[in-house]
Structures are given as structure tokens and as C-alpha cells.
Wavefront OBJ file of the C-alpha trace (Angstrom):
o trace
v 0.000 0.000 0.000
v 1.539 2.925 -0.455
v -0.058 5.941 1.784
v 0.484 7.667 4.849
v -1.148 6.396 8.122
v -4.470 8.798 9.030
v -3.465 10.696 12.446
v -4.941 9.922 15.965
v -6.450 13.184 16.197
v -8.466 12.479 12.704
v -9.530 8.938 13.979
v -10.928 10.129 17.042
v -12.461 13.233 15.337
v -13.972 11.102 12.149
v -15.482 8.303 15.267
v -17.208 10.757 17.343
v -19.116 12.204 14.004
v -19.672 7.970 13.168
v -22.681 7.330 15.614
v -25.558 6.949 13.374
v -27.959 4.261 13.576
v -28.968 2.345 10.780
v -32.468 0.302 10.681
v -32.096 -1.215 6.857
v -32.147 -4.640 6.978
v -29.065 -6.553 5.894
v -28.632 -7.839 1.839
v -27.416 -11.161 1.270
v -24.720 -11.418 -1.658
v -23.685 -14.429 -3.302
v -20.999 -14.660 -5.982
v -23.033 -17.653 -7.834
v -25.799 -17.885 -9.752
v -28.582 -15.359 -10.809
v -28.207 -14.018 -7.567
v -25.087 -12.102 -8.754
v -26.685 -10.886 -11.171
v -28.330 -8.382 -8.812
v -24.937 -6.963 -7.053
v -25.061 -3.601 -8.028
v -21.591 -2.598 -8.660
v -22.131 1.068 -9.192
v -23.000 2.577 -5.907
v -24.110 6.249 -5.062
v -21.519 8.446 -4.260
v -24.530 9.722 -1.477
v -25.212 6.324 -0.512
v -26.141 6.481 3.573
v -22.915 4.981 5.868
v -22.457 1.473 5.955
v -20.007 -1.015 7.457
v -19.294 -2.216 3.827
v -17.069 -0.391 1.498
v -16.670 -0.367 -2.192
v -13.696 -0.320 -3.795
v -13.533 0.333 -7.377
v -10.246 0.507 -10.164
v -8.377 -1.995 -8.667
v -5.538 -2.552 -10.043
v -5.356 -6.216 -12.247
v -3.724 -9.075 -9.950
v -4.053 -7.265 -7.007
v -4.294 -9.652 -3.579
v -6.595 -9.795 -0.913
v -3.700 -9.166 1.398
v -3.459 -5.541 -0.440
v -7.057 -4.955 -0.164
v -7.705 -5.820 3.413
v -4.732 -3.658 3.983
v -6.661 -0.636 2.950
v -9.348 -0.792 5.488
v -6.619 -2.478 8.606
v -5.538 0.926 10.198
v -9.208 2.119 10.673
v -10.069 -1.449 12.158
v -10.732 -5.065 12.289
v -11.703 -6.015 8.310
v -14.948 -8.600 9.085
v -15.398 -10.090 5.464
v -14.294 -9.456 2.249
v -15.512 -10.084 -1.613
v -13.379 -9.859 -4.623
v -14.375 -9.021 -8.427
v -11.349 -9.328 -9.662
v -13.024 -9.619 -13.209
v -14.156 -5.831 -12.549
v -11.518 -5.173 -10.253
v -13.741 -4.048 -7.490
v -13.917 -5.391 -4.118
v -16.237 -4.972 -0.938
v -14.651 -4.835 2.685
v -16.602 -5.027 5.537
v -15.505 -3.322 8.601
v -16.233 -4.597 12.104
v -18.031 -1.213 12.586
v -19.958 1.205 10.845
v -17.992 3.887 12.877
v -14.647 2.268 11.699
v -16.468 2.575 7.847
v -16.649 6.299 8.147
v -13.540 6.775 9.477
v -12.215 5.084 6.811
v -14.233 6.739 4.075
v -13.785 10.024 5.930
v -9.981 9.738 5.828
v -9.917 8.550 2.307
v -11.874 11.185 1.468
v -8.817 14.044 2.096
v -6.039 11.203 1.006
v -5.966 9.448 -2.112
v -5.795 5.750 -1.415
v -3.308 3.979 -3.620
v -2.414 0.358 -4.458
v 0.444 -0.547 -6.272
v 1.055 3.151 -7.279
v -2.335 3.271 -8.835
v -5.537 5.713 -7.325
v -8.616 3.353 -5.977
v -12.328 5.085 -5.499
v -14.056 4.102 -2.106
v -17.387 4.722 -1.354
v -20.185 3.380 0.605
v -21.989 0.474 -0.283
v -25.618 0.207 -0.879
v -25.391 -3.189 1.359
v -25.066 -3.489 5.059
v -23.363 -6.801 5.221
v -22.080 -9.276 3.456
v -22.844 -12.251 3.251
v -20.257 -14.433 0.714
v -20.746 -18.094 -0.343
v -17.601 -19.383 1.489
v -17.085 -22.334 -1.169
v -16.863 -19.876 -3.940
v -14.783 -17.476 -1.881
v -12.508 -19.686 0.058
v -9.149 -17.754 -0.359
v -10.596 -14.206 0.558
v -11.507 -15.917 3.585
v -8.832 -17.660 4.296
v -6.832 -14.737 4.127
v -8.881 -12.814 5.758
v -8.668 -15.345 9.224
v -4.842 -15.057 8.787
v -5.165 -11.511 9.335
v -7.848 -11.771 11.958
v -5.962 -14.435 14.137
v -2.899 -11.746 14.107
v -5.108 -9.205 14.780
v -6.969 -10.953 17.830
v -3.808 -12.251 18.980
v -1.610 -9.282 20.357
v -3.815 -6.063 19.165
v -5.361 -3.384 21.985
v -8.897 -2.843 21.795
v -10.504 -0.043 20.652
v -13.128 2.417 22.724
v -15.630 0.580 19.949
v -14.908 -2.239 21.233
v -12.955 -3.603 17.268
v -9.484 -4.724 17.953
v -7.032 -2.622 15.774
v -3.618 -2.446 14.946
v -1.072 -0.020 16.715
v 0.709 2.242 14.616
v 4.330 0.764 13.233
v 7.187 1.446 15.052
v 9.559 1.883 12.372
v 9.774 1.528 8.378
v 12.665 -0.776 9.184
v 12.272 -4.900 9.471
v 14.540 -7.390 10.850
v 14.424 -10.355 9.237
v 15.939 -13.934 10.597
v 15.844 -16.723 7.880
v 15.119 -20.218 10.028
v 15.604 -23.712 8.170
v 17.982 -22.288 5.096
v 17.821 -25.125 2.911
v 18.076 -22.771 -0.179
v 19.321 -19.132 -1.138
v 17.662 -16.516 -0.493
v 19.015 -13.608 -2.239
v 18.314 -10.106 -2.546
v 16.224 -9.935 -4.890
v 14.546 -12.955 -3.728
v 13.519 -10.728 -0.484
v 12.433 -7.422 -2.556
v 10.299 -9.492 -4.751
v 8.891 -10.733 -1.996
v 8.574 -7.320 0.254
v 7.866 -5.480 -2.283
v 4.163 -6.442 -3.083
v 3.903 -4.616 0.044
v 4.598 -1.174 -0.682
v 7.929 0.435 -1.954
v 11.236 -1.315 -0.472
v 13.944 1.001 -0.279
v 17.153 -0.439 1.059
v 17.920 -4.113 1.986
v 21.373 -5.173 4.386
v 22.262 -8.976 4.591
v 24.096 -10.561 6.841
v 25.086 -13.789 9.209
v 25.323 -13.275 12.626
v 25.083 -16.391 14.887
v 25.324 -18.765 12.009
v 22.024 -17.168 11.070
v 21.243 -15.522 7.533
v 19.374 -12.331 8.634
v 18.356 -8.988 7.088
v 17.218 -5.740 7.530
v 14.871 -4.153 5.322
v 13.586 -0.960 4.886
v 9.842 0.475 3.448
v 9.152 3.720 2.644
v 6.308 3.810 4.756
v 5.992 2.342 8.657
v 2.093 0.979 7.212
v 3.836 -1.254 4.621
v 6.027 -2.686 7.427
v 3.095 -3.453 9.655
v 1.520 -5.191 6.492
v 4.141 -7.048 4.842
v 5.257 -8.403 9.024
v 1.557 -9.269 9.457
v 1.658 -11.039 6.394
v 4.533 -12.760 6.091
v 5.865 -13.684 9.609
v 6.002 -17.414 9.923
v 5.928 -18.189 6.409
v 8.259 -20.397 4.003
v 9.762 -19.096 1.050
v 10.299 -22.560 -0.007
v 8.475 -25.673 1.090
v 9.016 -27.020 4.428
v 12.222 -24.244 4.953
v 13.432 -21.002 4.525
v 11.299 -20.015 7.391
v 10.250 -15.729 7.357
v 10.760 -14.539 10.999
v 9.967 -11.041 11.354
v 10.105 -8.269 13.879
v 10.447 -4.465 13.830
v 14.050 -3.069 13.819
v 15.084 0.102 16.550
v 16.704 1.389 13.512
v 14.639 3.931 11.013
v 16.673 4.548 8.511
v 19.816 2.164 7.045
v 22.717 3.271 5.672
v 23.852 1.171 3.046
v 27.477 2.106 1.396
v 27.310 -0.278 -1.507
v 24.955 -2.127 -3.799
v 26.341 -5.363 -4.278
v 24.726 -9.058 -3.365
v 24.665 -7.940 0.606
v 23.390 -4.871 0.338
v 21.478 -2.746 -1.903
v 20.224 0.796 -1.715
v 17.029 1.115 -4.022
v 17.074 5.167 -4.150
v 20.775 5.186 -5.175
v 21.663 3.197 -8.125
v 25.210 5.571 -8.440
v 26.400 3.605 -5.157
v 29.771 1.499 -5.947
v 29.752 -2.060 -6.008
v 32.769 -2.404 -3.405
v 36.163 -4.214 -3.263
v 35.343 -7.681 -4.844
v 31.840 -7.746 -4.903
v 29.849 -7.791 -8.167
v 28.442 -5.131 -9.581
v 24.068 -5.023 -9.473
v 22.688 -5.946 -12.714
v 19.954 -3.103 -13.416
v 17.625 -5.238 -15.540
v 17.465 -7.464 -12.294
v 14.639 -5.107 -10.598
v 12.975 -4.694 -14.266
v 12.543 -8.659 -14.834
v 11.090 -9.570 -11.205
v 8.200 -7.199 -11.543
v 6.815 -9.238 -14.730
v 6.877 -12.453 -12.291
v 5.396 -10.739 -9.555
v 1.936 -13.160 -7.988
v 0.461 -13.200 -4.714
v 2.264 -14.270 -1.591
v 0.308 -14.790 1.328
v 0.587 -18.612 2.944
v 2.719 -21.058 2.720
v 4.934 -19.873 -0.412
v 5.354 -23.043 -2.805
v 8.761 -23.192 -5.184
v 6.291 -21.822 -8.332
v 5.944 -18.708 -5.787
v 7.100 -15.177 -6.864
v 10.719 -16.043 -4.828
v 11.524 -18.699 -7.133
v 10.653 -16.650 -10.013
v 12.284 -14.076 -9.074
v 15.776 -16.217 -8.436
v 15.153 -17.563 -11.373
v 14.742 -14.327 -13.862
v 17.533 -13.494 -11.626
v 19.683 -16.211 -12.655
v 20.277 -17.666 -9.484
v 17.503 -20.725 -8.691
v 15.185 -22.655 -10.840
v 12.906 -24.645 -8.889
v 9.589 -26.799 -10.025
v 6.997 -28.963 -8.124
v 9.420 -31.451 -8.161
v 10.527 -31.527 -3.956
v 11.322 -34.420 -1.490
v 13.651 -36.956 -1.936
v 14.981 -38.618 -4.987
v 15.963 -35.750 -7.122
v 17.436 -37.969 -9.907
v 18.773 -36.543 -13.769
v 19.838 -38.188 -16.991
v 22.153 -36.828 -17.974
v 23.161 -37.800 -21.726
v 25.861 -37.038 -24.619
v 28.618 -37.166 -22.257
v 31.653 -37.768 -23.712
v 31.623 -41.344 -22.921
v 36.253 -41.329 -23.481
v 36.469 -38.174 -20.745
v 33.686 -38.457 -18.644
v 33.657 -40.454 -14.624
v 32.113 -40.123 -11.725
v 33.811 -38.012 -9.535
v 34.293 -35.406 -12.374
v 29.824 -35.620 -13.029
v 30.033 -34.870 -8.877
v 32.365 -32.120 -8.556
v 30.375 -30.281 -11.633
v 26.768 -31.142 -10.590
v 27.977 -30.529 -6.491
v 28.216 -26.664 -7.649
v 24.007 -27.262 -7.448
v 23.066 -29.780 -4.429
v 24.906 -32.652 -2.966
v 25.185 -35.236 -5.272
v 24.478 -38.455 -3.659
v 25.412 -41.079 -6.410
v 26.339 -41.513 -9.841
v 26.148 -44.341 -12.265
v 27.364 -43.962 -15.813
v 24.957 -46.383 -17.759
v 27.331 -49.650 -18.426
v 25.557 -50.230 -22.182
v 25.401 -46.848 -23.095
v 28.572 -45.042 -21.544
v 27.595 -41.250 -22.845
v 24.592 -41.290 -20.517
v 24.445 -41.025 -16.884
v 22.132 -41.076 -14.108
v 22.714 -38.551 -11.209
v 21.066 -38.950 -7.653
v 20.404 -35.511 -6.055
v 19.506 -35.151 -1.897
v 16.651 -33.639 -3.231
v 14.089 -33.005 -6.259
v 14.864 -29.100 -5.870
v 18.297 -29.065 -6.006
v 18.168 -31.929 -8.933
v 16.149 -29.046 -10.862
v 18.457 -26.457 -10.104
v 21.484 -28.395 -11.253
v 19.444 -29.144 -14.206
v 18.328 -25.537 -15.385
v 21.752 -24.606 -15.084
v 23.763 -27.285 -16.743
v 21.334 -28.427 -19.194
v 22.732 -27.361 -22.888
v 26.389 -26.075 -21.280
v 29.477 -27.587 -23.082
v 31.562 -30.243 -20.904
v 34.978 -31.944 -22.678
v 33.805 -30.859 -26.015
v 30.356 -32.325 -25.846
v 26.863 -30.060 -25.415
v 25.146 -32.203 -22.646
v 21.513 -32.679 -21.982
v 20.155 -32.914 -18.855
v 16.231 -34.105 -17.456
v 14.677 -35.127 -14.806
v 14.676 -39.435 -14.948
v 11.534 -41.389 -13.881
v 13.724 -43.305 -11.402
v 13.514 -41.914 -8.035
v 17.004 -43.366 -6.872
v 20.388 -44.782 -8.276
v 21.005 -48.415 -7.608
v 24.495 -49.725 -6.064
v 25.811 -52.441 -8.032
v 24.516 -55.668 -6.593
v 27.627 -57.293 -3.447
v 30.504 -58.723 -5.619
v 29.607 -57.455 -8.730
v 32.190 -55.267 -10.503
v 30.430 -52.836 -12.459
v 34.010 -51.325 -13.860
v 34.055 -48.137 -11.381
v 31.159 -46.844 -13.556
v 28.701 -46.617 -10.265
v 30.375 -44.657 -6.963
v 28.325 -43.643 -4.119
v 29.127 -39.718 -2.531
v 26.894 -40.211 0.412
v 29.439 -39.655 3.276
v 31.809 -37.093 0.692
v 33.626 -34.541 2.823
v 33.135 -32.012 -0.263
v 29.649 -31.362 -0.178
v 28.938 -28.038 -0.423
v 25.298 -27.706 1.196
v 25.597 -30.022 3.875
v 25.137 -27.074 6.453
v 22.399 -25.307 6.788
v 22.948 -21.626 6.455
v 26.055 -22.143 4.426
v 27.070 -19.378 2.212
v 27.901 -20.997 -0.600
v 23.942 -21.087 -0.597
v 24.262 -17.271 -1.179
v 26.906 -17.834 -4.040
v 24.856 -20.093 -6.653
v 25.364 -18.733 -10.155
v 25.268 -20.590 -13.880
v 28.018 -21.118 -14.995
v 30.744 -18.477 -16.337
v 33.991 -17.758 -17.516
v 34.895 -16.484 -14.739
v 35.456 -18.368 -11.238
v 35.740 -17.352 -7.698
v 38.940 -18.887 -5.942
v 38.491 -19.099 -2.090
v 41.039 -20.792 0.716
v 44.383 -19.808 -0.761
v 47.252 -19.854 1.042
v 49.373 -16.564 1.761
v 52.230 -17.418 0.094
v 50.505 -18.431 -3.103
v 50.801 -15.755 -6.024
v 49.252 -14.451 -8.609
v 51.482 -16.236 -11.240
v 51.354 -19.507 -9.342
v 47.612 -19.169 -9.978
v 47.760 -18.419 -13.623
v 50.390 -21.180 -14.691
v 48.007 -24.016 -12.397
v 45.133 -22.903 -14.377
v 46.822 -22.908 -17.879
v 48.241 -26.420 -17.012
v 44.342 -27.346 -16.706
v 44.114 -26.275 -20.489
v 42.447 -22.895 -19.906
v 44.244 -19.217 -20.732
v 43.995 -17.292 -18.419
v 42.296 -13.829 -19.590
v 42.209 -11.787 -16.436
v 43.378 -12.214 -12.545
v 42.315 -9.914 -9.708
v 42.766 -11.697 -6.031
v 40.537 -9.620 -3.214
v 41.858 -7.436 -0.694
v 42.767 -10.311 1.953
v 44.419 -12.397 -0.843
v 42.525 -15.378 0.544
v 39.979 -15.335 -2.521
v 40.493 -14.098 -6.249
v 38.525 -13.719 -9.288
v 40.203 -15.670 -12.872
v 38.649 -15.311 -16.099
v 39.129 -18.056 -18.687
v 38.593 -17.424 -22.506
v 35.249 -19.609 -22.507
v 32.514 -20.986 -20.594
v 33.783 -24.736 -21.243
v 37.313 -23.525 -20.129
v 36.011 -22.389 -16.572
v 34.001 -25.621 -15.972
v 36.897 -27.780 -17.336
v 39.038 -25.407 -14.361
v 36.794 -26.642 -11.532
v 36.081 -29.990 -12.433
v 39.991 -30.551 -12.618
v 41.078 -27.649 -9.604
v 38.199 -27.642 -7.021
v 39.524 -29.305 -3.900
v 43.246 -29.358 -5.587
v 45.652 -29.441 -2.662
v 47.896 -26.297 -2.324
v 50.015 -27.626 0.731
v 49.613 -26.622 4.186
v 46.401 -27.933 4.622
v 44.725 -25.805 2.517
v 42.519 -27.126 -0.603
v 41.318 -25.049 -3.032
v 37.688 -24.009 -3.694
v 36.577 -23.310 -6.886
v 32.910 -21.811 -7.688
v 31.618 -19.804 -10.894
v 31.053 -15.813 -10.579
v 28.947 -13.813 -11.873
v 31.023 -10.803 -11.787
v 33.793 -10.063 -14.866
v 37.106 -8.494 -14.417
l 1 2 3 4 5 6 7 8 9 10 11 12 13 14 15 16 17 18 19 20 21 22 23 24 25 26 27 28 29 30 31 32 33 34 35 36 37 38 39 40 41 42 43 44 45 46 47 48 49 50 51 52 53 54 55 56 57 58 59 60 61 62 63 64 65 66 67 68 69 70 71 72 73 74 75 76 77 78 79 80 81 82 83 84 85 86 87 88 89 90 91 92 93 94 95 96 97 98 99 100 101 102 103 104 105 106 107 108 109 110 111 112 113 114 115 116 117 118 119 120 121 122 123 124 125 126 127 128 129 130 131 132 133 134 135 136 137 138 139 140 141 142 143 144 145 146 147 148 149 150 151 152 153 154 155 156 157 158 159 160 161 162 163 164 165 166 167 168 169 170 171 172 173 174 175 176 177 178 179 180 181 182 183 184 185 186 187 188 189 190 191 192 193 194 195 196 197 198 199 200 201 202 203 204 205 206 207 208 209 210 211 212 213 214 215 216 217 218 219 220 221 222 223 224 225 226 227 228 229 230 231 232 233 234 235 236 237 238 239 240 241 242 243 244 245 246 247 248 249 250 251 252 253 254 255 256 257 258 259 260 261 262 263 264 265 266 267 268 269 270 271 272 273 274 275 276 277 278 279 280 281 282 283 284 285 286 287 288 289 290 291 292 293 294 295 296 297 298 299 300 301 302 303 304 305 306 307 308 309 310 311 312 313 314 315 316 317 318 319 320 321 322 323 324 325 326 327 328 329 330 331 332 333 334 335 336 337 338 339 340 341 342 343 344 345 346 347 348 349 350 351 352 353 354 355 356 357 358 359 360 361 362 363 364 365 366 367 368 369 370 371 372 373 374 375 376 377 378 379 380 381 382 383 384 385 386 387 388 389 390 391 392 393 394 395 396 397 398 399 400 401 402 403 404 405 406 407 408 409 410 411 412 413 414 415 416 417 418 419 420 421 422 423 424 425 426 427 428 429 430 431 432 433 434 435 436 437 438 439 440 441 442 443 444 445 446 447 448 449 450 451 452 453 454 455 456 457 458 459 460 461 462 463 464 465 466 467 468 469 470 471 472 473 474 475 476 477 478 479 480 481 482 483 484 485 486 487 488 489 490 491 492 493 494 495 496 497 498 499 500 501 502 503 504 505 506 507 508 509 510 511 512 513 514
């Protein structure tokens, strides 16, 4: 939503002129049959006061959550019917003293959703009266909202319980059960259907991904917290817990994959981290869809990860995430070299290269989402001279060869690897998921490793080396190959390469250049 909160004084002012009495009786509306066929649509602008408001020129899409939000700071929302084929909607108001409030208030303000003007007037109807099987998801939203209202909210002189005014436009966020990433982008596509998001700060702090995020208004705070507290992003993880922040205003430095200032694009990117892609912000609002419940993996936060570049995830979840994967190139390809590649995804659990047709193999993901991530990512890339094609396979596991049987090394189980990448939840190489690129991110190197000790292991892989820049702490560095299939020859061949004292080297693809 994006307006200002009405002030106390006006509340109390608009209540005391509220007491009228109303004797019509009530009108029954049902959203089936002829009866709909009566719902007048077009009420008079001089239509008496009534606990049930009319809301016309909605904008298309638009959620319940947005509309209820409309009528939430004047008090408790009752019932609710949407038109969304005439983008109108009713609200009903616990109160007709909370109605005129409302209407009074939006009488002097213009209410707006999603940047665009709404009318409300009175309706001609006194209550309503919805066909719950026809209207089950207003209504399920609307107890959502009512349970959070009843649960901590004061009570009002009318005797409605309302919601106190926001304490700040700023959010703290803690991310429980990280399974997956959740990016920036993933949380602004999220927050943002909301009201405006301004400025977004990531970070880990007790081995917890958290972040604070800031609105431009302390209403779309209260709304999108209301909302969204408790939820998944993902199924079963990547659990929303949300409270108000003491802070009002962040001050972000750099706009980067931890932080991002919305209002200042000119802001640097910072030492070592990538530079924000601007079309980013442009291509989530196109996959922008409602978010209010449990939020599947065909939610708005995959899709935006997704147009994002970062995560592609389906329906397929649970166990048993298996992919074909075919035209290998049956005189190159093995095992471990399918797991180090594929392990950049999920944590590949087995691998069996078919024994009768050696160019195909069949990959055993811990799970069906990160066996579709690997898959929209490596699907159609270029591996030892041979375009590969990856799907999903009907089997739902790999088989171990049978006791005794030697199936020529072609089958190896990874179940108790030390190299997984995801095996901790939280992880931030969960944060650092990109397709692959020519250029790689080097992390764990040794301080007495240079820059030309880099560059000649990396052209002995068969790569050239196009460009070297190591960060600040000379721990990671960036190297750019001349190709794509260069790079993810380099980290099938380097990642986990021993560089003496104990250190082994980790190898990921970027998504910065240098």
C-alpha cells in the first residue's frame, strides 16, 4: 500500500461524528448464480454509511492481502468479496464507525495500491454475506489476518481490535531452516508487493542468515510483518521470521549481493563484490503473484531467483531428485568429475554412468529441488567438447551395483563425501549459486601463493587465463578463462586441488567479470 497512516487526532475526530444508527435490513450477496446478477456494482456516491465499502479501479492481480490492507488501520476487516473480473472489491468493517472513518480519511487522502488511485465509497449493502465455497481464499486470508489481529492487538473504545501504529519503516528479518538461497532480490520481490522497499542489508550473525529491510512507509512494514511472519519461502524451509528493527533509517554504502540501496543506483559495487545488474529489478516485476501462505517453489521467490539467474525450482521436492544426464563424452567423462560439476548445485548423492550406453548417466540428487536447479543450469552447457543434456529421470534413486559385482568403477556412491557443499544449513555458498561463467571465484588460498602460481596451475588445466584480480585479503580471487567450457573444465579438474599446508582449493563460478 503505499499511503500515509491517518493521524490519531483524525480517527478520534472522524469516530465521534460515526454514531448513526442504521435500521435497513441486511442484503445477502452471493458470488453464484442469478443471484449475482443483482450486485449492483455502481454505488451512489450519497449512498447512507455502511459497514461495507466499495472499492472500485483496482488494479489487475491485485491480492486480498493488499485490499484488506486498505481498510486495517481504521479497524478489524470482518469479510471481504473480490471481483477481480471488474476489479472491485467490498470490505466489511467490524463497525460502521470504523467505515466512516475510513471513508472520511480517504476522502482528504488518495488511497493507492500498487502506485495506482482506488475510489471508495459506501456500499448500498449493510453486510455481506459471501458463499464461502466460492470465496474460500478471501476468507482464508482474511482469518490469517484476523488471528494476528486478535492475537496481540489493543482494543478499541468501539470495542474492534485494531492495529497499533508501526514502530519503524525498518524490518529485521531472521531466515530459520535455510535449505536454499535466499538472495536479494529474492527478499524485494517478496517485500515489495507490500509497498515500496527502499534499502535491503544482509548478513550472518550467529550462524544465522538475517536482514534488515527498509519500506518507505511504517504501514507497509506493519503489512508485509503481518503477512509474512512465519511463512516459508520454499516448502518445508526457509522459514520468514519477522520483527520491527530500533533502527529507522539504514545506511547502506554499496549495492552489491549484501546490500542494496534502491534510491541510489550511483552507489559502488565495493572491493570484490559484483556489480548489481539493473535489468534485475525490471525482470522480477513481470513475475510478480500473490504471496500470502505457505509460499510453494512456483511462488514469486523462485521466479524471481530464477529471472535473476540464481535458482530454478519446479513442483518437483522431497527426496529422490534424480537426472539423466546424456551425450557425455563417454572417453572423458567419470564419476567423480559428473560430482564435482553437478555438487556446484546440491549434494550429489550417487552416480552411475549407464554400463551399455557409456555417454549417458544417471545422477542422484539429496533432493528433487536441487536436482532441478542443477538441471536448469547445466542443461545445454558444453563439458569436454560435448553439449550435454540434462532431465529429470523417472527413477527416483540410483542403484548400487549388486555385493561382488564389478560394475568397472562406472557406479560410486558420494553419500558420506567430505566435499559437499550444502551439507550445512545456512552455508554461504547457498548465497553464491550462479550458472556457470567464464569467470570463477577462488576461495582458501594460502598466503604465500601468487598471482602467477595461480595463472600457470590454471593454464596447465588447459584454460588461458584472460584476467586475474585476487581480493583485498588475498585469501579469494577472481580468474577469467577465454570460454565458458574452459572455466568448468578449471573446476572440475582444480576444485579441492591441494595447495600444501592444509589448505585445498575451492573453486565456484562468478557472476562478476574483471
Amino acid at each position: 500500500m503505499y499511503f500515509t497512516p491517518p493521524p490519531k487526532h483524525i480517527i478520534r475526530l472522524c469516530r465521534i461524528s460515526a454514531r448513526i444508527e442504521n435500521s435497513n435490513s441486511t442484503m445477502k450477496i452471493l458470488t453464484n448464480g442469478s443471484d449475482s446478477k443483482k450486485l449492483r456494482v455502481e454505488d451512489s456516491m450519497d449512498s447512507p454509511p455502511s459497514r461495507v465499502i466499495h472499492i472500485r479501479k483496482l488494479p489487475n492481480e491485485v491480492s486480498e492481502t493488499e485490499v484488506i490492507a486498505l481498510g486495517l488501520p481504521f479497524g478489524k476487516v470482518t469479510n471481504i468479496l473480490m471481483l477481480k473480473g471488474k476489479n472491485q472489491a467490498f470490505l466489511e468493517l467490524g463497525t460502521e464507525e470504523a467505515a466512516v472513518t475510513m471513508v472520511t480519511y480517504y476522502t482528504a487522502v488518495t488511497p493507492q495500491v500498487r502506485n495506482v488511485p482506488v475510489f471508495i465509497q459506501y456500499s448500498n449493502h449493510k453486510e455481506l454475506k459471501t458463499d464461502s465455497a466460492l470465496n474460500q481464499r478471501a476468507q482464508a486470508v482474511l482469518q490469517a489476518v484476523s488471528a494476528v489481529q486478535e492475537g496481540g492487538s489493543p482494543s478499541s473504545a468501539a470495542g474492534e481490535s485494531v492495529l497499533t501504529p508501526a514502530p519503524s519503516p525498518v524490518l529485521r528479518i531472521i531466515i530459520d531452516n535455510m535449505f536454499y538461497p535466499v538472495t536479494l532480490d529474492v527478499l524485494q520481490q517478496i517485500f515489495s508487493k507490500f509497498g515500496t522497499v527502499m534499502k535491503i542489508i544482509t548478513f550472518t550473525k550467529n550462524n544465522q542468515f538475517q536482514a534488515l529491510l527498509q519500506f518507505s512507509d511504517p504501514v507497509n512494514a506493519q503489512q508485509a510483518k503481518l503477512s509474512l511472519d512465519g511463512q516459508n519461502i520454499y516448502n518445508s524451509c526457509c522459514t520468514l521470521r519477522i520483527d520491527f528493527s530500533k533502527l529507522v533509517n539504514l545506511n547502506v554504502k554499496y549495492n552489491n549481493d549484501k546490500s542494496r540501496d534502491y534510491t541510489r543506483p550511483e552507489l559502488p559495487s565495493g572491493d570484490g563484490q559484483p556489480p548489481v545488474d539493473p535489468s534485475v529489478a525490471a525482470t522480477l516485476s513481470k513475475d510478480s503473484t500473490s504471496l500470502l501462505g505457505a509460499i510453494s517453489p512456483l511462488s514469486a521467490a523462485a521466479a524471481a531467483a530464477a529471472a535473476a539467474g540464481r535458482v530454478a525450482l519446479s513442483g518437483h521436492s522431497g527426496p529422490g531428485g534424480v537426472l539423466l544426464v546424456s551425450n557425455l563424452n563417454e572417453e572423458m567423462v567419470t564419476p567423480q568429475s559428473l560430482f564435482t560439476l553437478f555438487g556446484v548445485y546440491g549434494d550429489v548423492q550417487r552416480v552411475k554412468i549407464l554400463y551399455n550406453k557409456k555417454d549417458s548417466a544417471l545422477i542422484q540428487m539429496s533432493d528433487g529441488n536441487q536436482a532441478q536447479l542443477a538441471m536448469s543450469h547445466l542443461n545445454g552447457q558444453k563439458m569436454y567438447g560435448k553439449i550435454i543434456r540434462v532431465t529429470l529421470s523417472k527413477h527416483q534413486t540410483v542403484q548400487l551395483p549388486r555385493e561382488g559385482l564389478d560394475d568397472q568403477g562406472l557406479t560410486k556412491d558420494f553419500t558420506s563425501s567430505p566435499l559437499h557443499r550444502f551439507k550445512k544449513p545456512g552455508s554461504k555458498n547457498f548465497q553464491n549459486i550462479f550458472p556457470p561463467s567464464a569467470t570463477l571465484h577462488l576461495s582458501n588460498i594460502p598466503e604465500n601463493v601468487t598471482e602467477e602460481d595461480l595463472r600457470l596451475l590454471f593454464s596447465n588445466s588447459g584454460g588461458t587465463v584472460k584476467a586475474f584480480k585476487f581480493f583485498q585479503d588475498r585469501k579469494m580471487a577472481l580468474l577469467q578463462t577465454s570460454t565458458v567450457e574452459e572455466a568448468i573444465q578449471a573446476l572440475i579438474d582444480l576444485h579441492n586441488y591441494d595447495m600444501g599446508r592444509g589448505h585445498r582449493l575451492r573453486v565456484s563460478f562468478s557472476k562478476s567479470t574483471i
